[in-house]
N, C-alpha and C positions, 0 to 999 in steps of 0.2 A: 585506551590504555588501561590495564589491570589494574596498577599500580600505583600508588599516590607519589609526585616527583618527588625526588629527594633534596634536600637541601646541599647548598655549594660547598661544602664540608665535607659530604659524601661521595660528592660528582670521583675525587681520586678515587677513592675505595672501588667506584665503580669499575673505573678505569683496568683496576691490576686483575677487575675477574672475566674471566670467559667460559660462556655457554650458557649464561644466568637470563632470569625472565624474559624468556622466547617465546611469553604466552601466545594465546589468538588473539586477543586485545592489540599485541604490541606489535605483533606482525601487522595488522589489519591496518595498523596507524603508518605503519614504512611504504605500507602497500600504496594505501592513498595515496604520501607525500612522490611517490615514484610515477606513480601515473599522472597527477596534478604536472610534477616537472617536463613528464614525457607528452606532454599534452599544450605544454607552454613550450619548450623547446621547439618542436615540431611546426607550431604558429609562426614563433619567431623566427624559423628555417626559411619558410616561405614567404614571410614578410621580408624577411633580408633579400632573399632571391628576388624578387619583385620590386625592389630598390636599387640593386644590383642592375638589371633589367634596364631603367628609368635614366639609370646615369651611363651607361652602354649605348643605348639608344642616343640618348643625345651627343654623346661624344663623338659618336660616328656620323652623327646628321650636320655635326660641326664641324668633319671631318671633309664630307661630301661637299658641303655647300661654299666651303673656303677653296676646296680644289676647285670646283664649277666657276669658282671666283674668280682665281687666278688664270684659269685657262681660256674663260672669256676676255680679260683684261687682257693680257697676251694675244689673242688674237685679235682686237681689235688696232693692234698696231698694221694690222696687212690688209686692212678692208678699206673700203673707202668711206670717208664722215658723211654720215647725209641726215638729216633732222628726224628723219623716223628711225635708220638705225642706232643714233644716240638716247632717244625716248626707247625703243625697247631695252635696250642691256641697263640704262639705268634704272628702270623699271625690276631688271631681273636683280641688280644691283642691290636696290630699297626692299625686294620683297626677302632676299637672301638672308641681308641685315633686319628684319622686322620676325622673321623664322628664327631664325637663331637667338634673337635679344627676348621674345616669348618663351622662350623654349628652357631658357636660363633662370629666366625669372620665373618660372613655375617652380623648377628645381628650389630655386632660394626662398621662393614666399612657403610650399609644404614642405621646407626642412630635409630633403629629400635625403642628402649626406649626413645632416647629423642626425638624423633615424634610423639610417644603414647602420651609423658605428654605434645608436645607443640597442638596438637588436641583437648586433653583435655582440656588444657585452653581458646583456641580460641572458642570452643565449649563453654563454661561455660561462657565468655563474649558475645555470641551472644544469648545466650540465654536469660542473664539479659536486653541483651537490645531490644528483641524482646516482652519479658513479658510485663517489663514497659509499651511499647505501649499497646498491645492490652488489658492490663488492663484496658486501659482509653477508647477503643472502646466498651468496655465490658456494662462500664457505661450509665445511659444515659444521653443525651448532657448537661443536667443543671449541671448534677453533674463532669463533665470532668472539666479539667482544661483547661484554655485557650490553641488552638492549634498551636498558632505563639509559646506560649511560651514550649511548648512540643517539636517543632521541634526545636527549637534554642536549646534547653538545649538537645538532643538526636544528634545534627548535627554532632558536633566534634569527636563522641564516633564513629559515623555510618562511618565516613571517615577514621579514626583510624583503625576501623575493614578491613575496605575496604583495607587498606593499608599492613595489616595482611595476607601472599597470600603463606599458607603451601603448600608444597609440595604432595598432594595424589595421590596414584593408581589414574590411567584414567578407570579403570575398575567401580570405587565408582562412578566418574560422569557422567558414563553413564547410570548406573545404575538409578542415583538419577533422570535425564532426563527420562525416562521412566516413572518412578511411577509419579514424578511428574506434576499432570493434574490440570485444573480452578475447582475451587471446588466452587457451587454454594448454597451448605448446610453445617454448622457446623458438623465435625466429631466428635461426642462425645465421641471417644475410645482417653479418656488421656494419653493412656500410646503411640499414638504417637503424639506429642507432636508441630511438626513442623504443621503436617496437620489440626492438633486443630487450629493452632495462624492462617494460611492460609485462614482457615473458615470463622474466624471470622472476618478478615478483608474485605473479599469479603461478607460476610452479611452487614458490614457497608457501604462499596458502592455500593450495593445494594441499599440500607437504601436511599443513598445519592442521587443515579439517580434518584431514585421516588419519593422525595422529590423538586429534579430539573425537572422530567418533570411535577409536581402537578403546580410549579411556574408558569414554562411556561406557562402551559395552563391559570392560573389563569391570567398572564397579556396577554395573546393573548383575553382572555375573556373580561379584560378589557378596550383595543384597539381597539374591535369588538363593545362596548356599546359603547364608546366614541365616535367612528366617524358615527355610528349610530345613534348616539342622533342629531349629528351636522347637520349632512345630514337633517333631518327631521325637524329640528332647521329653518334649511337656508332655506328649503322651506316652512315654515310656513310663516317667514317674507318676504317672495320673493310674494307670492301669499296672503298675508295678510289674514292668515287664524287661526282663534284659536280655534285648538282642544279641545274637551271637555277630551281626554285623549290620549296619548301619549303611542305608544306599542315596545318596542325596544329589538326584538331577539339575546337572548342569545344564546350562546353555548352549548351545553347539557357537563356536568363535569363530568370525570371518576369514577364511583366508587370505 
């Protein structure tokens, strides 16, 4: 950040301006917070899926093995009782009910439901807070809202989140590690969503370096006439001489 924060007196004043310190500092700071989020959303995508997954699974294994239940219990109304086919179906009977009461109590001992809904929610506030930003990248700079006052007002959420530290499979983050690479073009496939916000924040510093090195050049241009001029200045009064015109080599400008 450029800029020293301002005090909570200022944060309104901030508020009513727009297009104001759009530095490379302050980009740079949006930039991180959007990938940092696009980077934890994405975790927790697949953490959820993978939970999602766990209780699917067993619902349907509970599903299978209560029908296998009752359509042996039913058929044994038509067969005939003899001591070894009452030892096998109870046997399938106890192994049914010993599958199923495991299978539950894995679910209940790793939490398995309330880490789906706390993903989902940690997911659902990273999201809002990664949107907000790159909503305002989306724009352009006249119509953005001042970005002191964007960062002040997104700081406490971003550290809140950060403080937020679920529990997921090490499988998801490594996962997530892989796919995700520096994207130097907007991904237009919305439907993911992390690599959209990613984009678009790396187009704006993009935006932002060429805008910084256009400066550069423009005052290294201006540094180059100046002492140029002086030079030519000094030896005109030095040798008492006055040109009929004065020629002072610019830079040639990027196009």
């Amino acid at each position: 950040m450029d800029t020293a924060s301002p005090q909570p007196a200022a944060q309104a004043d901030l508020q009513k301006q727009f297009g104001s310190h759009w530095t490379k500092g302050n980009v740079t700071t949006l930039q991180e917070w959007i990938n940092i989020a696009s980077y934890n959303i994405q975790i927790l995508t697949y953490a959820a899926q993978h939970n999602q997954r766990l209780l699917r699974n067993n619902i349907i294994l509970g599903l299978l093995l209560s029908t296998a239940s009752g359509t042996i219990s039913a058929a044994r109304f038509g067969l005939t009782s003899s001591p070894t086919t009452d030892l096998v179906l109870n046997s399938l009977f106890t192994l049914m009910s010993f599958v199923v009461a495991i299978f539950t109590g894995c679910l209940k001992i790793y939490s398995i439901q309330e880490n789906l809904e706390g993903f989902i929610k940690i997911k659902q506030d990273w999201t809002v807070f990664c949107t907000a930003i790159a909503s305002e990248l989306q724009l352009p700079v006249t119509l953005r809202h001042d970005a002191l006052y964007i960062i002040m007002k997104h700081k406490v959420k971003y550290l809140d989140l950060l403080k937020s530290n679920p529990e997921v499979p090490a499988f998801c983050i490594e996962r997530v590690k892989k796919e995700f690479v520096k994207y130097s073009d907007v991904d237009l496939d919305s439907t993911n969503l992390p690599k959209t916000m990613m984009g678009i924040a790396a187009m704006e510093m993009k935006s932002i370096m060429e805008m910084g090195d256009e400066a550069t050049q423009t005052t290294q241009t201006s540094v180059r006439t100046t002492v140029t001029d002086t030079v030519v200045t000094e030896n005109v009064l030095q040798n008492n001489i006055v040109p009929s015109t004065l020629t002072v080599p610019l830079l040639s400008s990027k196009n």
